[in-house]
N, C-alpha and C positions, 0 to 999 in steps of 0.2 A: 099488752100492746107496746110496740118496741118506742120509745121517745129519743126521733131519730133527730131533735136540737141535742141530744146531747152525747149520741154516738161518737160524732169525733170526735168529741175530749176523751171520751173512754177508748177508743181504737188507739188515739194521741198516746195517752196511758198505756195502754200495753208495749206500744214501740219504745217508749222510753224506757220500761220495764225492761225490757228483751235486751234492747242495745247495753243496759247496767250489766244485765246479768252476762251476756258477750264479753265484755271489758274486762270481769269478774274473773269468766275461768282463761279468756287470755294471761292475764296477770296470775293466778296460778299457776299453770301449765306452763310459762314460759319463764320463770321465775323457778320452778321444778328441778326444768330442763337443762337450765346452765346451772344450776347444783349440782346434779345428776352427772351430767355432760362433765364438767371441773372434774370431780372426782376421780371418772375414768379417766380421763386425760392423767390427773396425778397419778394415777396407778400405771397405768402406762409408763409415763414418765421414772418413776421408781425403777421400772423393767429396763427402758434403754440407756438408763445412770450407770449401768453394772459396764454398758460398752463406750459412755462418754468421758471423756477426759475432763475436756472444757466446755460442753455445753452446745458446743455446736451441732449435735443430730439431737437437742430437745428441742431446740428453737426451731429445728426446722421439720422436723416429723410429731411434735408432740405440741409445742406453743401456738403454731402457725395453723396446723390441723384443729384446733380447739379453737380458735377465732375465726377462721373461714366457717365453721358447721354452728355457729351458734349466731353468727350474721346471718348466714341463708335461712335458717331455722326461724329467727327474729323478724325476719323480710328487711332485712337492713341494707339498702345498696351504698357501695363506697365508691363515691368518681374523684378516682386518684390522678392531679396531672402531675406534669416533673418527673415524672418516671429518670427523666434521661439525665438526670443531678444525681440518681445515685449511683456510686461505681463501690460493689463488691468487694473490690481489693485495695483497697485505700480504707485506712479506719479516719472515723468520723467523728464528732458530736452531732447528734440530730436533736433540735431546740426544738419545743412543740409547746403550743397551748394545751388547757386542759379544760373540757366542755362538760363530760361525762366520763362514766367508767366503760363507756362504749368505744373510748377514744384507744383502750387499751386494745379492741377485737381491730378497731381500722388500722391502727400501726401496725402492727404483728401480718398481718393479711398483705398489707399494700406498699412495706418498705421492706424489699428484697435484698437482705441484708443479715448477716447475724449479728445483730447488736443485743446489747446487754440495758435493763431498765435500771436506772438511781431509782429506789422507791421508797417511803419509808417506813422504818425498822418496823414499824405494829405489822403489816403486810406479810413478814417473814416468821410471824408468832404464830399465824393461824396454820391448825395443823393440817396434813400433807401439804398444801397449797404452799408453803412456805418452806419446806423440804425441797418441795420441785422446782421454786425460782433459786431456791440455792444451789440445786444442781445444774440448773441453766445456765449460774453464772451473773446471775440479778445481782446487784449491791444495794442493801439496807443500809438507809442513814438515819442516825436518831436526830432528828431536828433538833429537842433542846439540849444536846449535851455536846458541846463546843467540840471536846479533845477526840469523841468518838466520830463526831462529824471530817472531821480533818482524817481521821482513818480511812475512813470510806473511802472521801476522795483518793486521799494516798493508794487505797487499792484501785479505785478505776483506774487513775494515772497508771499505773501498770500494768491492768488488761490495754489501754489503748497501744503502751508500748511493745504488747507481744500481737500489736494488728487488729485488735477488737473494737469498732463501735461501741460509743455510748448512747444513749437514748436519755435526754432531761424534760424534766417539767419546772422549767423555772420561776414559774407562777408559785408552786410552793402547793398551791391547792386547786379545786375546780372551782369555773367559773360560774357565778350562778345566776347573769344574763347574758353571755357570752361572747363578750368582750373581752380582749386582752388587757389579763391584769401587769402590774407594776413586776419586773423580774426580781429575780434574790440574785447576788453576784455569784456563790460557790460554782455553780456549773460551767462559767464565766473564766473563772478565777483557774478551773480545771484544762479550759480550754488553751489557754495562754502560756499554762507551763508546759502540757502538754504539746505544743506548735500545731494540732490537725485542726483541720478548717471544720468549721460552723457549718452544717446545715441547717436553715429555718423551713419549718413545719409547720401549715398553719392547717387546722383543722375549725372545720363551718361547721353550722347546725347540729351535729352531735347533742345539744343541750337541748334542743327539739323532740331529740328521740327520749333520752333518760334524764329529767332534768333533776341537777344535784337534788341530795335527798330524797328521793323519789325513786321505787320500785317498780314504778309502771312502764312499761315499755311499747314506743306507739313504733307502728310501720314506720319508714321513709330514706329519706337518701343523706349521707354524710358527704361533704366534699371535702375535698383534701388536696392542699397545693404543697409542692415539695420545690422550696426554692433554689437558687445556682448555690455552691460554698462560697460562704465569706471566709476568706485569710483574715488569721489572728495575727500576721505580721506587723511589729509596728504598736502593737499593744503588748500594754504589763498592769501589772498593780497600782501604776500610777492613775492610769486613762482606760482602765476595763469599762465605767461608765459609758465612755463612748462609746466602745464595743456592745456592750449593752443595748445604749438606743440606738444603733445602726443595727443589730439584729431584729429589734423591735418595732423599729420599724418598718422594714422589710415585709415582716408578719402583718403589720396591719394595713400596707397597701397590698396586701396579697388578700386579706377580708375582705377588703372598702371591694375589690372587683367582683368579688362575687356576690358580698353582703352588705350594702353599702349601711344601711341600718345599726350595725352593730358597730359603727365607728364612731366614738365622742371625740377623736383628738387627733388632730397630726402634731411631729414630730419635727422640727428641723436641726438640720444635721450643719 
């Protein structure tokens, strides 16, 4: 005789059962897939290193192709504004927050540009993966060794001078409720001697999809606003600070519009 008081909790029970186990091989399967997916791209990438010089047909047939097919794959959508701030033939710094490692698929995808990422040094260790950003033209910085770190720079400062984009994360790491953290000066410091203007990048929700630490990857939408260039003109080593929270701030009235939630502080300039 069926004890139909207590069928819903048992029906209850199975949908919550079913939805676990859903979660389960999403999270396999898609966690697989950008392993899977990485690889051939580096092997790819290997193949079009033999005709690249500097990296500009990885970025843009191998890096870019690798983050557009692992966003549609993910169900990731990216609503990119500012498109019209960025100009191709002008090299840049592009200052971006940092939410997720999903942050890496919406840049690559939605800033049409070949720029180069500062990342650091552990990144360029792991094998093929770390072959392929050096063939693209990536630059490893070792965070705690002072005189390697000033290399680094000293090499970006030089891709910007043969016309190349930089891409920074001047947070230093992700953020893990996704707020803009405090900046580090170096990317700053790069800017200044280098004379090209500032782009600020601020990227929403991303921490939504992959949040730091965490393997699991949910549906949904990343926003992404690409602000006007700030001129470095007028700033040095003396007053980069102020460079600094004028870029930073920039970025978090570019969140408060979209995300007003994720804002504890303004800034006056």
């Amino acid at each position: 005789m069926i004890n139909y008081r207590n069928s819903g909790a048992f029906y209850e029970s199975i949908k919550v059962k079913g939805d676990t186990a859903h979660k389960m091989i999403r999270f396999l399967w898609l966690n697989t897939f950008i392993l899977v997916c990485t690889i051939i791209f580096c092997l790819w990438g290997f193949l079009v290193s033999i005709f690249d010089k500097d990296g500009r047909i990885i970025h843009f047939y191998v890096a870019v192709p690798w983050a557009k097919v692992v966003l549609r794959v993910c169900g990731i959508k990216v609503r990119a504004g500012g498109q019209e701030n960025v100009d191709a033939g002008v090299p840049r710094i592009y200052v971006t927050n940092h939410q997720s490692y999903f942050d890496i698929f919406a840049l690559l995808a939605n800033i049409h540009v070949d720029f180069k990422f500062i990342v650091k040094q552990e990144l360029m260790r792991i094998p093929l993966f770390g072959f392929a950003m050096r063939k693209a033209g990536y630059i490893g910085i070792e965070r705690g060794n002072l005189r390697k770190a000033i290399e680094s720079m000293n090499k970006a400062a030089e891709r910007i001078k043969s016309g190349v984009s930089i891409l920074i994360f001047p947070e230093g790491t992700r953020s893990t409720d996704g707020r803009i953290q405090r900046f580090k000066k170096g990317g700053f410091h790069l800017a200044c001697r280098s004379g090209c203007d500032i782009v600020p990048v601020t990227i929403i929700d991303s921490n939504r999809i992959v949040p730091k630490g965490s393997l699991k990857i949910d549906k949904g939408s990343i926003n992404m606003k690409i602000g006007k260039p700030i001129s470095v003109k007028g700033y040095n080593k003396k007053n980069v600070s102020q460079l600094i929270e004028r870029v930073r701030y920039t970025m978090l009235r570019q969140m408060e519009e979209t995300s007003p939630d994720t804002i504890d502080e303004a800034v006056d300039l």
